[in-house]
N, C-alpha and C positions, 0 to 999 in steps of 0.2 A: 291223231290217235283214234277216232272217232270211225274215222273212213279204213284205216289200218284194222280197228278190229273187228267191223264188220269183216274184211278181209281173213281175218283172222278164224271169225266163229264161221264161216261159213261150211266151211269144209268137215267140220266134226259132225257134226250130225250128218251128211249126208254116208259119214259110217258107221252111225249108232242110231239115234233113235229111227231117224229116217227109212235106213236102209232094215231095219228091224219091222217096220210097219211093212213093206214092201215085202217082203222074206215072208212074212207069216199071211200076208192077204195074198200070195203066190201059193200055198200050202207048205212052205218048210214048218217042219214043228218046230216046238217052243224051244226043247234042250238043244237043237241045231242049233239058233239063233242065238240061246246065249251063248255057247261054245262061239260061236260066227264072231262074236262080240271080243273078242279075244285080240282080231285085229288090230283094235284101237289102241294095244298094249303098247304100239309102236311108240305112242305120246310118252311112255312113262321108259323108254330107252333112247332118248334123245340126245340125252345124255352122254351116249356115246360117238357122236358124229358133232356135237356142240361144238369140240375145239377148233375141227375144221371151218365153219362160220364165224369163229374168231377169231381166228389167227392165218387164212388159207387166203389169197385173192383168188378170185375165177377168171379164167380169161375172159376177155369182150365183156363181159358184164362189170367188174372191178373199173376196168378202163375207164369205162363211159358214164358210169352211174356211183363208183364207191364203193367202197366195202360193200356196207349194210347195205344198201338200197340195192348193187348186185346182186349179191344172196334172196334179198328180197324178190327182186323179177327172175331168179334164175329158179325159185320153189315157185311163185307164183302160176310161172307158163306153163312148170309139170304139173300142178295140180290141174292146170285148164284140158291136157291131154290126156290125163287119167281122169277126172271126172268126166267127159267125153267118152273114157272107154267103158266107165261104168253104164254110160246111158245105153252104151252099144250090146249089153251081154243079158241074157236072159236066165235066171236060176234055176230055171225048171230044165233047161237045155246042157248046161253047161256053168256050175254054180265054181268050177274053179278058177275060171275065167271071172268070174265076176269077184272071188277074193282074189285073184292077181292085183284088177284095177282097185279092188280094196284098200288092200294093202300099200298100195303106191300113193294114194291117196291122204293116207295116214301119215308116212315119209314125209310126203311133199309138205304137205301141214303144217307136221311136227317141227320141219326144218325150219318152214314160215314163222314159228311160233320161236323157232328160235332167234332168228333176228331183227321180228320185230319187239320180241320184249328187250333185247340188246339195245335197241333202237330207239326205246321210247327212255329207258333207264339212262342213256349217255344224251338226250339230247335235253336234258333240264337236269337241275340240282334235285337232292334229296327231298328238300321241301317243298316239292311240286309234285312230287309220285303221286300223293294220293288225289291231288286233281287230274291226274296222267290217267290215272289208275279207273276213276270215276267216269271219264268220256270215252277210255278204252271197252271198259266194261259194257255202257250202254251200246256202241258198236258191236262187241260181240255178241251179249246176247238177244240187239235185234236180229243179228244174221242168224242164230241159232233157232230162232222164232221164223225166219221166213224159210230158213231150211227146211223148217216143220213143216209149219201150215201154210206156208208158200208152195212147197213139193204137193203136200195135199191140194191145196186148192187146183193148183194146176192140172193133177190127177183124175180130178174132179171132175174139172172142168173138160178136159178130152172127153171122159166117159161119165155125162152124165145121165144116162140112162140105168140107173141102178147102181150098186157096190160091186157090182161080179168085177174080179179080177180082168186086168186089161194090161197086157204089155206095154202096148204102145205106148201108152199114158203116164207110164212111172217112164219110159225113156224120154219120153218131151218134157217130164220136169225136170228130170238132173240134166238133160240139152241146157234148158232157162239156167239152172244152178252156173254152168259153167260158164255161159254168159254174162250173167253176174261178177264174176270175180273179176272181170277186168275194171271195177268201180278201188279195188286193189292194186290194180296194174296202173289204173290211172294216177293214181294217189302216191305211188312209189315215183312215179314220172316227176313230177311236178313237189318232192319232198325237200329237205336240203339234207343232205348227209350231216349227218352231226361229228362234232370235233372232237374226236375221242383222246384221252391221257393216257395212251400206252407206252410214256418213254423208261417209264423204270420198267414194264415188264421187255421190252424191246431191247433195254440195255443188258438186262439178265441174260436175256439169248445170247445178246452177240460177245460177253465176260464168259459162257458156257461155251459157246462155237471154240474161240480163241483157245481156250484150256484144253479140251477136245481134242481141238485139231495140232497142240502141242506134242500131245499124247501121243498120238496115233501117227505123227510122223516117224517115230522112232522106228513101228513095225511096218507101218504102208508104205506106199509111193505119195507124195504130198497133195497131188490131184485127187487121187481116191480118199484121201484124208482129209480132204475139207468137204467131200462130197458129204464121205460118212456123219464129220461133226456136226455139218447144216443142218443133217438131218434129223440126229438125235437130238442136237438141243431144240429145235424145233417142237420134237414131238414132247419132250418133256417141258420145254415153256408152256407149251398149248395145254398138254393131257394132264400134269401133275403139279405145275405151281398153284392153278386154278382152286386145286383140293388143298393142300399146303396151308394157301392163305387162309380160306375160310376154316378151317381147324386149328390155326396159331390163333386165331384172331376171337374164337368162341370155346376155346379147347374142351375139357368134358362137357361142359353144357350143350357141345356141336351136336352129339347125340342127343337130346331131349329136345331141341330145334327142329332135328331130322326124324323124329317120333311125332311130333304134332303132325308135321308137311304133312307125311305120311298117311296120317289119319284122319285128318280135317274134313276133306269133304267124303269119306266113305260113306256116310248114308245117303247123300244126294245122288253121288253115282250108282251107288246098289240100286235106288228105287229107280235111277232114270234111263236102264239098260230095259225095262219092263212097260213102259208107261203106255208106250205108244200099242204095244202087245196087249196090254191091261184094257185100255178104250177098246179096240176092236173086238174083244171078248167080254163086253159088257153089255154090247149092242150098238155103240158110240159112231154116226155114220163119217166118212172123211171130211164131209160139209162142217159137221157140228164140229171136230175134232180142231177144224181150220179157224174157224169161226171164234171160237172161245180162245185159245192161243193168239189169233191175228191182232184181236180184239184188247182182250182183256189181260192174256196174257204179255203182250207188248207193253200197253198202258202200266202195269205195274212193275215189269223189269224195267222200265225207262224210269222209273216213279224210286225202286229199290235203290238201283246205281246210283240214279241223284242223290238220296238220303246216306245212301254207304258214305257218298264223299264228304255229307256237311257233318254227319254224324264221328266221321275222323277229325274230321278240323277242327270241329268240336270239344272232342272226349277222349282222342285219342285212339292208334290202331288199335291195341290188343283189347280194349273195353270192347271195344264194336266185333272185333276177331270171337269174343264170345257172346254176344249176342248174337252174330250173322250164325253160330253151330248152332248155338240154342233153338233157334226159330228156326233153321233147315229141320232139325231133328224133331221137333213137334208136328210142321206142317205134316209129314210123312203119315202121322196118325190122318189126317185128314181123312186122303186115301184110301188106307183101310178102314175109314169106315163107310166113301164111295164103294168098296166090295161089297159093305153086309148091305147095303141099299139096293145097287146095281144101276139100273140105269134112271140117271136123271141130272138131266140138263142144267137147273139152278146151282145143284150143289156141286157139280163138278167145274163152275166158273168159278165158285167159289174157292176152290180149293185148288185150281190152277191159278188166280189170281193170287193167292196169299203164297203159294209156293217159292210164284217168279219174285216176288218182294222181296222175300227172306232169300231167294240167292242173289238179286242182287245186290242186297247189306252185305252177305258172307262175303263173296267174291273181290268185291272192290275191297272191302277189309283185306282178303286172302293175299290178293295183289302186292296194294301197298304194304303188306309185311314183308311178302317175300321177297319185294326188289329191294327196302331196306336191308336187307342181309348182305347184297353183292356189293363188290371194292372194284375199280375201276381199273380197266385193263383185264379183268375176267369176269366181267359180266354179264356175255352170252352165255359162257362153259358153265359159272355157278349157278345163274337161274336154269337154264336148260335142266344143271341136276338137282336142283329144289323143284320146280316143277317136273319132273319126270317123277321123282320121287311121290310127289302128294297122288299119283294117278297108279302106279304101278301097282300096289298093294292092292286099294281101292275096284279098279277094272279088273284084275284077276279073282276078287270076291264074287263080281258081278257076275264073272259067268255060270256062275252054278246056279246063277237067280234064276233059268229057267226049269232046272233041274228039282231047285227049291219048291215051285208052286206045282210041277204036276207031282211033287212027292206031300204037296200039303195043301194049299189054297191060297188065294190073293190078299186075303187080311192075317193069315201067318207072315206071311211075306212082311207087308208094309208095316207092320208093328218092328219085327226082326229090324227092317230096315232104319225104323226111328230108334230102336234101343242101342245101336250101337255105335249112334251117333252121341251119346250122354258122356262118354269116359272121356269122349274129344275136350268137354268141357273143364274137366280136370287136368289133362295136360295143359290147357292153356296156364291156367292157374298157378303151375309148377315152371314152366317158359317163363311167367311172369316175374316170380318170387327167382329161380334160380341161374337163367337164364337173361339178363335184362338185354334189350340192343340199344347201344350208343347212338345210332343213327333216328332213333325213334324219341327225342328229347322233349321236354315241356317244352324248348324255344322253338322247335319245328312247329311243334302243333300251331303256338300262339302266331306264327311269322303264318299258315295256315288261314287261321281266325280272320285274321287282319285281310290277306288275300282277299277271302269272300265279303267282308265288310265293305271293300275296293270295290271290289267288281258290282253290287246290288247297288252301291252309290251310284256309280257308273251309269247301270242300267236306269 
C-alpha cells in the first residue's frame, strides 16, 4: 500500500499544483489557471465509470493479472502515455493540447484511484484500514511532495541560470514524472490479487438475468433475450445495487454522511489550487520552494500519517476526523499571515511544515472513515462515489480562487479559506451523535491498540 500510493499521488499534482506553477511561470494569468483547475474535477465524477472496475473484466489484462491488479496496469500505462504527452505540449503554443493530456491524466488517475482503494479495502479486514490507511497515506503524499518539489527541483536543475521561464525544463521533469510511475507498475506486478466476496452480489445478477430473460422471451427471439437480460442486469448489479445498499444500510443519516464527505477537506483544496501561484508571487525562487517541501515538508507528512494512524488506534476515527479538520483549518491562517509579511524563508518552513502534519492526521483519519462505510462486493463503486463526492464540491469552489485574489488579495483569500473549514467541525459532531457506523466499534479500535502494541514488541 506504501508503494501503490505513491503510485497513487503521483499523478494529481502533476495537474494541480504542479501544472499551476508551470501555467503561471509560462505567463497564463491567474483566473486562467484557476478555471484550468477545473480539470481535476474529473476525480470527483468517478463515480461514474467505478462500476466498470468493479464489476467489467478487461481483456489481456483480467486474464494475466486479475480483476484489480488488471484495472490497475491497464490505468497505470495510460497514465505513463498521457503524462508523456503532457511533457510534449507547450502552453504558450497550444494550451488545448496540453488540457487534452490534462484531462486524460486525470481519467487515468481517477480510475487508478479507483482500484486501488478497491484493492487495499478487500485485501484485509475492517480492522486493518486504518494501518492500510496510514502507509497508503504516507506513499501518496510523498509522491505529491516529489511531484512538487521533485518537478521543481528538476526545473531547476535544467535551468539553472536564473527563474526565466524555460520550456525545456518543465518537459524533462514531467519526462522524470512518468518514469517514476512504473515504481506502480512494478508493485502491481509482483501484488497478489486479493480474494474478493462477490457471491451474493454475483448471485443477484444471475436470479435478475434469469427473471429478465423470462420476460422478454414472451416478445423477443430467445437469443436476443438473454443478450438484452445479461445486459441489463449487469448494468443494474453494477450501477444501482452499489447505491441501494449503502442507503438501506445508513438510511436518512445516508445524507448527513454524504454532507461531511463533501465538505471535509474544502479548505485544504481551496487553499491548495493557489499555493504554488502564491510562492511565486511572493518572490519565492523554485530552489527554495523545493527545498522547504523536499525537506521539511516530507519529514512532517511522513511524521503526520504515522501519528493519523497511532492517534486512530488510539482514540479512535471520528475523534481524529475532527482534529485532522480542526488543524487543516487553522494552519490555513498561517498563510495568510505569510502574505502580510511576504517573503521570508523561516516562516514559510514553518508554516509548510505544520500544514503537511495536519493533513497528514486529516487524511489518514478521512481514509479510514470512508472505507469503513463500503460492504463487500461494492467497494470500488461506493468508495469511488464517497470519494468523488468529498472533491466535487470542493474543486469547483476552487476555481474561482483565482478570480478571488485578483478581486481582493492573498490574505482575504487564506483567511476565507480557513473559515470555511469551521462548520466541517460541526457536521462531524452531528455524523457522530446521528449518524453512528457499525463498522467503526470500541472492539475495532482495541483489536487496533493491541496490533501496535504487537508490532513495537516485535521491533
Amino acid at each position: 500500500m506504501l508503494l501503490l500510493g505513491f503510485s497513487a499521488g503521483l499523478p494529481l499534482m502533476l495537474v494541480f499544483s504542479t501544472l499551476s506553477f508551470w501555467l503561471r511561470e509560462a505567463g497564463v494569468d491567474r483566473t486562467a489557471i484557476g478555471y484550468f483547475s477545473w480539470i481535476a474535477l474529473a476525480y470527483g465524477f468517478k463515480w461514474a465509470w467505478s462500476p466498470l472496475v468493479d464489476r467489467m473484466s478487461l481483456p489481456i489484462f483480467t486474464h494475466l493479472l486479475g480483476r484489480r491488479r488488471g484495472w490497475m496496469m491497464f490505468a497505470q500505462l495510460l497514465l505513463v502515455v498521457a503524462i508523456l504527452g503532457m511533457s510534449q505540449s507547450d502552453p504558450l503554443v497550444d494550451i488545448k493540447r496540453m488540457a487534452l493530456f490534462a484531462l486524460m491524466v486525470a481519467i487515468a488517475s481517477a480510475t487508478q484511484d479507483i482500484v486501488i482503494d478497491a484493492f487495499r479495502i478487500e485485501s484485509a479486514p475492517a480492522k486493518m484500514q486504518a494501518a492500510l490507511a496510514a502507509a497508503y497515506q504516507v506513499g501518496y503524499r510523498s509522491a505529491m511532495i516529489i511531484a512538487t518539489a521533485g518537478s521543481l527541483t528538476i526545473a531547476a536543475w535544467i535551468k539553472p541560470d536564473g527563474d526565466a521561464y524555460s520550456l525545456v525544463s518543465w518537459q524533462t521533469a514531467y519526462i522524470v514524472m512518468a518514469g517514476l510511475m512504473s515504481i506502480g507498475i512494478l508493485t502491481t506486478l509482483f501484488s497478489n490479487e486479493p480474494v474478493t466476496t462477490s457471491k451474493d452480489v454475483d448471485a443477484k445478477e444471475v436470479e435478475l438475468k434469469s427473471s429478465l430473460s423470462n420476460r422478454l422471451n414472451k416478445v423477443a427471439p430467445a437469443r436476443l433475450s438473454k443478450i438484452i437480460a445479461a445486459s441489463l442486469s449487469w448494468l443494474y448489479t453494477a450501477s444501482v445495487l452499489p447505491f441501494i445498499d449503502f442507503f438501506k444500510r445508513y438510511g436518512r443519516s445516508a445524507i448527513l454522511i454524504l454532507l461531511l464527505i463533501s465538505c471535509y477537506r474544502i479548505s485544504d483544496i481551496v487553499m491548495g489550487i493557489m499555493a504554488n501561484v502564491f510562492y511565486v508571487d511572493m518572490g519565492f525562487s523554485k530552489k527554495e520552494i523545493a527545498t522547504l517541501s523536499k525537506i521539511y515538508g516530507l519529514i512532517m507528512t511522513l511524521v503526520g500519517a504515522g501519528a493519523g494512524g497511532l492517534l486512530i488506534a488510539r482514540y479512535g476515527t471520528m475523534k481524529i476526523l475532527f482534529l485532522g479538520a480542526l488543524l487543516v483549518a487553522v494552519t490555513n491562517l498561517l498563510f495568510a499571515y505569510q502574505a502580510m509579511i511576504g517573503y521570508n524563508v523561516p516562516f514559510l518552513t514553518f508554516a509548510i511544515s505544520v500544514d503537511n502534519f495536519s493533513a497528514g492526521i486529516a487524511t489518514a483519519a478521512f481514509i479510514a472513515y470512508l472505507s469503513s462505510l463500503t460492504s463487500s462486493g461494492y467497494s470500488a463503486t461506493q468508495y469511488a462515489l464517497l470519494s468523488s463526492i468529498m472533491l466535487l464540491f470542493p474543486k469547483f469552489v476552487a476555481g474561482f480562487s483565482g478570480a478571488y485574489i485578483d478581486a481582493y488579495n492573498y490574505v482575504s483569500f487564506f483567511i476565507a479559506a480557513s473559515l470555511i473549514g469551521f462548520p466541517v467541525l460541526g457536521l462531524i459532531m452531528l455524523v457522530q451523535k446521528y449518524a453512528p457506523n457499525p463498522n467503526l466499534s470500541d472492539a475495532t479500535e482495541t483489536d487496533l491498540v493491541e496490533q501496535e502494541k504487537q508490532k513495537e514488541l516485535g521491533s
